[in-house]
C-alpha positions as CSV (number, residue, x, y, z in Angstrom):
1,X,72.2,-83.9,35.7
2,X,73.2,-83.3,39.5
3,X,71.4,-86.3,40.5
4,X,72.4,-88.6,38.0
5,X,75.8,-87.5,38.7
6,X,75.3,-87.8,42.9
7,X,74.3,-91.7,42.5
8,X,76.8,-92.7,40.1
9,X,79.2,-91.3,43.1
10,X,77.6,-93.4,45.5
11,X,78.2,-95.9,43.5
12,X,81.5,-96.2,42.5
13,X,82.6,-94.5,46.3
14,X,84.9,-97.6,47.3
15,X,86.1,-98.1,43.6
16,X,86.6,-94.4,44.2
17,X,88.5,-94.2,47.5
18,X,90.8,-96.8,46.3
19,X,91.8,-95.0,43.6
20,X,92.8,-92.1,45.7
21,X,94.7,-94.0,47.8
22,X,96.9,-95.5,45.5
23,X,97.7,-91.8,44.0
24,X,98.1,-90.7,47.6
25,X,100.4,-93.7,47.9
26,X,102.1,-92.3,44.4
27,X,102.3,-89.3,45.8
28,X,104.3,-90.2,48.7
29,X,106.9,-92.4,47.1
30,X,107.8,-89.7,44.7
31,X,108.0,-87.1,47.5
32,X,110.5,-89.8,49.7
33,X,112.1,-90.3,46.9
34,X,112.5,-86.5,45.7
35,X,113.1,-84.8,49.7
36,X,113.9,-87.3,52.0
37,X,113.4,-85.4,54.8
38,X,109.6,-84.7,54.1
39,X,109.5,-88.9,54.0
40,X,110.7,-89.2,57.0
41,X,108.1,-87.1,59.1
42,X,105.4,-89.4,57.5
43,X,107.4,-92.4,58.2
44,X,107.7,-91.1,61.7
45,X,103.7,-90.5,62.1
46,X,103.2,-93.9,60.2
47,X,105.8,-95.7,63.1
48,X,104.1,-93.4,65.8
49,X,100.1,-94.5,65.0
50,X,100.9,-98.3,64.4
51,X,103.9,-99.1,67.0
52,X,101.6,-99.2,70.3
53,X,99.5,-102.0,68.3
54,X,102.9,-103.8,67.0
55,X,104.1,-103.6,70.6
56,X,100.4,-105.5,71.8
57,X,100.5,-107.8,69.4
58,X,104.2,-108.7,69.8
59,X,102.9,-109.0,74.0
60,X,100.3,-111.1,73.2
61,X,101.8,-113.2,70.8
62,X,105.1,-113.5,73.3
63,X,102.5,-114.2,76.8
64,X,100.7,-117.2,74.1
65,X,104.2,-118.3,73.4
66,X,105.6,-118.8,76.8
67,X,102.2,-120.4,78.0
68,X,102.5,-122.9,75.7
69,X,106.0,-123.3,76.4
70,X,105.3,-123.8,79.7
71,X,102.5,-126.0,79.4
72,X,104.6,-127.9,77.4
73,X,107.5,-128.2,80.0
74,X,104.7,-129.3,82.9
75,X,103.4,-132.1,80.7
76,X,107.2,-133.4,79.9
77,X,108.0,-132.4,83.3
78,X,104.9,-134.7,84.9
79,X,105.6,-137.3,82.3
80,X,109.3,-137.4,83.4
81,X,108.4,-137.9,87.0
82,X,106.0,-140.8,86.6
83,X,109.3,-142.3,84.6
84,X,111.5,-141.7,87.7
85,X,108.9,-142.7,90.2
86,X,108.7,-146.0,88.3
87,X,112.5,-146.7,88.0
88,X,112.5,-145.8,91.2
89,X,110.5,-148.5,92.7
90,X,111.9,-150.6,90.4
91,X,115.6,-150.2,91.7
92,X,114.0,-150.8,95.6
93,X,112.4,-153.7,94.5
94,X,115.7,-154.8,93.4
95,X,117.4,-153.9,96.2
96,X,114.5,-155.8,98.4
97,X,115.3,-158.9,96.3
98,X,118.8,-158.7,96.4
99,X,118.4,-158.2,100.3
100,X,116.7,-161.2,100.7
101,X,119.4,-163.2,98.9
102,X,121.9,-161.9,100.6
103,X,120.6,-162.9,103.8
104,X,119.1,-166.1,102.4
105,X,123.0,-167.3,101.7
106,X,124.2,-165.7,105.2
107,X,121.4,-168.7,106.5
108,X,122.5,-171.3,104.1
109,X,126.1,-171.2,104.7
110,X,125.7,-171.1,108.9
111,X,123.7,-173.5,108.0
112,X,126.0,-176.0,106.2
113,X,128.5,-174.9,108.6
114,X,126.6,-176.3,111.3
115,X,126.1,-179.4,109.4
116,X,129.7,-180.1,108.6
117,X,130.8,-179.4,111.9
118,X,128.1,-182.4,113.6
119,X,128.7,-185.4,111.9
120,X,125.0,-186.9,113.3
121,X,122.3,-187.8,110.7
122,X,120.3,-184.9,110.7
123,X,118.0,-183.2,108.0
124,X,117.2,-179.6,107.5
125,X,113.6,-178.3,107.1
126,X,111.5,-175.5,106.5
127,X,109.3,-173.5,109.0
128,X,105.9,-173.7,107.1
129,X,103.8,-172.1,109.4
130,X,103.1,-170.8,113.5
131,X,100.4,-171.8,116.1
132,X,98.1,-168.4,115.9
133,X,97.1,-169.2,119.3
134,X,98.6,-167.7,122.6
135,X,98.6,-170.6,124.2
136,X,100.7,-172.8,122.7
137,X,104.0,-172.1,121.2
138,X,104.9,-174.2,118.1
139,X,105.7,-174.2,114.8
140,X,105.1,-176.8,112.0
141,X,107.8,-177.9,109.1
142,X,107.9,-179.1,106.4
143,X,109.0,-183.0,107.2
144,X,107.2,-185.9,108.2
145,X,107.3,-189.4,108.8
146,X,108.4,-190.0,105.5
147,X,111.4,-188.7,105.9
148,X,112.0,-190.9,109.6
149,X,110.9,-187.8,111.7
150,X,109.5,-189.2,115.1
151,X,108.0,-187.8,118.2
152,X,110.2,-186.4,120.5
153,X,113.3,-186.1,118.4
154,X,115.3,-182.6,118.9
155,X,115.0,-179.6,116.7
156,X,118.5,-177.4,116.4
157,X,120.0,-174.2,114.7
158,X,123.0,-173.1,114.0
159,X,122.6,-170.9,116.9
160,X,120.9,-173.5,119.6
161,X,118.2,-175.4,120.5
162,X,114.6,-174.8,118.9
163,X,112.3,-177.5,120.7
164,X,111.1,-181.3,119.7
165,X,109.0,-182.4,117.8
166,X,105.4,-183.0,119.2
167,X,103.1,-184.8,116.8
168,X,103.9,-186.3,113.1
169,X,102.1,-186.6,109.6
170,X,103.5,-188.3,106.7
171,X,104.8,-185.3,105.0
172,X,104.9,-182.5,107.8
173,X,105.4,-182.2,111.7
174,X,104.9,-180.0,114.7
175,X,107.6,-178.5,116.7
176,X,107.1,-177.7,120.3
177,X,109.3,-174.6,121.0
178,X,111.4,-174.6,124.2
179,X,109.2,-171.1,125.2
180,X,105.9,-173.3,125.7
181,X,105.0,-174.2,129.3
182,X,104.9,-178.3,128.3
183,X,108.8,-178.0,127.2
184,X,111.5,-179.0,129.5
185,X,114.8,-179.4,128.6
186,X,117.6,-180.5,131.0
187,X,120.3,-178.6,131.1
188,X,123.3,-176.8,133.0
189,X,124.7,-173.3,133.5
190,X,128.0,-173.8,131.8
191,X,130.2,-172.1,133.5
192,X,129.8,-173.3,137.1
193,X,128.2,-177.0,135.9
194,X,125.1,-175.9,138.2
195,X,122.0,-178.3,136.9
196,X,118.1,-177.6,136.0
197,X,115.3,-177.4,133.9
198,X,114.7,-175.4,131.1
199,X,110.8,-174.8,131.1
200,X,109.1,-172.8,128.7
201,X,107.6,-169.4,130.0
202,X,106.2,-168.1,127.1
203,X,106.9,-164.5,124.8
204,X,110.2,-165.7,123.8
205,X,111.3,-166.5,127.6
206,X,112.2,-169.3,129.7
207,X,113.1,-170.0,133.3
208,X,115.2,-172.5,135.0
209,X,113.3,-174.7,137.2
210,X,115.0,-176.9,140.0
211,X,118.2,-174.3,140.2
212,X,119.4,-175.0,143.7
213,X,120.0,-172.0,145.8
214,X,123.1,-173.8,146.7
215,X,124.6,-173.4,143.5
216,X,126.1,-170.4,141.7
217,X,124.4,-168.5,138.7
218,X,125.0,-165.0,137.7
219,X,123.3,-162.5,134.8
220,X,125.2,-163.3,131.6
221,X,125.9,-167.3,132.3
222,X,125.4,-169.1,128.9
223,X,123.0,-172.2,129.8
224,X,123.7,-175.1,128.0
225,X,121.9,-178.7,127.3
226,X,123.3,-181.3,129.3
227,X,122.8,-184.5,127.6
228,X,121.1,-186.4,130.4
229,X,117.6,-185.5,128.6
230,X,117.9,-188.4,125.8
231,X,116.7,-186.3,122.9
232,X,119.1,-183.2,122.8
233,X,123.1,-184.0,122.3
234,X,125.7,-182.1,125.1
235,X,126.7,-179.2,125.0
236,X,124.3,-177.4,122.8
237,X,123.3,-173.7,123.9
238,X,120.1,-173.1,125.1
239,X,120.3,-169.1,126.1
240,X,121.5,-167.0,128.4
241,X,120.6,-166.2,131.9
242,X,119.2,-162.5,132.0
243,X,117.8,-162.2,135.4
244,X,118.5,-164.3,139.0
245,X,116.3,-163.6,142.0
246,X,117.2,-165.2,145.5
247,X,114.8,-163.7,147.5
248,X,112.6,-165.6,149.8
249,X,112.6,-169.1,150.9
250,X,112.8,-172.2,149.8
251,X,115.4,-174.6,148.3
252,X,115.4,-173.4,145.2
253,X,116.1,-170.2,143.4
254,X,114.8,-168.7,140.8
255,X,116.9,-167.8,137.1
256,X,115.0,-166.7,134.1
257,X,116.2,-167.4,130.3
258,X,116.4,-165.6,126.7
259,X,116.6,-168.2,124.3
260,X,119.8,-168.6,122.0
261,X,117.3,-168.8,119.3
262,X,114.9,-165.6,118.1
263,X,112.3,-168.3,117.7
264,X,109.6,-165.6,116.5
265,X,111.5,-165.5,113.5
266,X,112.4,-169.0,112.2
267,X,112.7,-169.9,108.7
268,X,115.5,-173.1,108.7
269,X,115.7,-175.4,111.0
270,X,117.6,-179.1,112.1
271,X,115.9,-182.2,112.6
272,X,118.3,-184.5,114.5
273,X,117.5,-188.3,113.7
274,X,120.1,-189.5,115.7
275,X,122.3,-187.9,119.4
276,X,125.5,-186.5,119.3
277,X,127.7,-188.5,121.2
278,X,130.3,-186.8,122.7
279,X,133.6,-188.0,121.4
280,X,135.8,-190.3,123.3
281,X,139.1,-189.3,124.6
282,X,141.8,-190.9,122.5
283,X,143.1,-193.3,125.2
284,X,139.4,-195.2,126.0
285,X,139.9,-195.7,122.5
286,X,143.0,-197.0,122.4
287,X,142.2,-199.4,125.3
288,X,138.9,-200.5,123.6
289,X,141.1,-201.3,120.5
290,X,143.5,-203.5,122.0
291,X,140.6,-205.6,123.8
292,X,139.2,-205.7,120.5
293,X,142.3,-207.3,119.5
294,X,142.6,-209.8,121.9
């Protein structure tokens, strides 16, 4: 009967423990609920045995928590930044094109300034393009023989002379810059009237050739053309006089030139189609009137 007994145990062992647990759980509600203080000792034990693992858990759960939270911030963060670095060079590309605008209409309006102000037949034209070679200094535009440029006619700014045109196509033309060693351009040092030649000497430089040693030029004397040339008008500037050497012998001395005109960096520029003549003094025109009239 024993071993009957022993198996049926074995059995029914977890059917069993339950059991006993549930009356052990019994048990200890009715003995809270009869002497509170012998509840709390158990309730104490209980909190004692299971708080280190609460305490874990709530550790692990709070180091999951703030690595997602911060994995989260990183990815908003990044995404954030690529937002920024785009507006970013959005608003400098802006600025770039605003910049260029801005100094476009500074050109235009010296530009029709300088047209207003000479009342020759001129036309403006656009820089298209620069010799590569370091030889020759020229530039090409964009007008031709269809719209009346010829050799030889005089290219202006606003803030002097350029060159003249060297050779013609029917829609474009080559300027010869004053800086190439084929230009020459008669001129005179303005304030003492002191003649010479304005020859190219390349890198943005000129010198003048023929400058007597006679006559009187100093650092700083604005050079201007003089009209005798037949293709350049009176009175337009050429540069200014940077450096003056007497030294040695000879008849001549020697002055060299910066250009009026940053001509590495054209972009606008005057064709004139006809001179400037200078204007006559109000009484040769009076006389020439009354001749008229007789």
């Amino acid at each position: 009967m024993r071993i009957p007994g022993f198996f049926l145990f074995r059995r029914y062992a977890l059917l069993i423990f339950i059991i006993l647990l549930l009356l052990f759980a019994l048990v200890l509600m009715s003995l809270r609920a009869k002497q509170r203080k012998g509840g709390e000792f158990f309730d104490a034990l209980l909190m004692e045995v299971c708080s280190p693992f609460q305490k874990a858990a709530t550790l692990v759960i709070k180091t999951v928590q703030g690595t997602f939270q911060q994995y989260v911030f990183l990815v908003n963060l990044e995404k954030e930044n690529r937002m920024l670095k785009q507006k970013m060079a959005e608003l400098q590309e802006e600025s770039h094109r605003m910049k260029e605008m801005k100094l476009a209409n500074e050109r235009l309006r010296r530009l029709l300034q300088f047209r207003e102000k000479n009342s020759s037949s001129m036309i403006g034209a656009e820089v298209i393009g620069q010799d590569p070679s370091s030889w020759f200094k020229s530039v090409a535009i964009d007008k031709g023989e269809k719209d009346g440029v010829k050799k030889g006619m005089a290219v202006v700014s606003p803030a002097g002379v350029i060159g003249q045109i060297l050779k013609t196509a029917p829609h474009y033309a080559t300027v010869l810059l004053i800086t190439d060693y084929n230009s020459a351009v008669d001129s005179v040092v303005q304030r003492t009237r002191a003649r010479a030649i304005v020859e190219g000497k390349g890198e943005n430089r000129c010198y003048l050739k023929y400058l007597l040693r006679a006559e009187e030029a100093a650092v700083g004397d604005v050079v201007v053309t003089s009209g005798l040339g037949g293709n350049f008008p009176k009175g337009l500037m050429v540069g200014e006089i940077e450096k003056v050497d007497k030294k040695g012998h000879g008849v001549f001395q020697y002055a060299e030139l910066i250009p009026s005109v940053d001509l590495t960096q054209l972009e606008e520029v005057f064709v004139i189609m006809e001179p400037i003549r200078p204007a006559q003094p109000q009484e040769e025109k009076g006389k020439k009137g009354k001749k008229t009239k007789k």
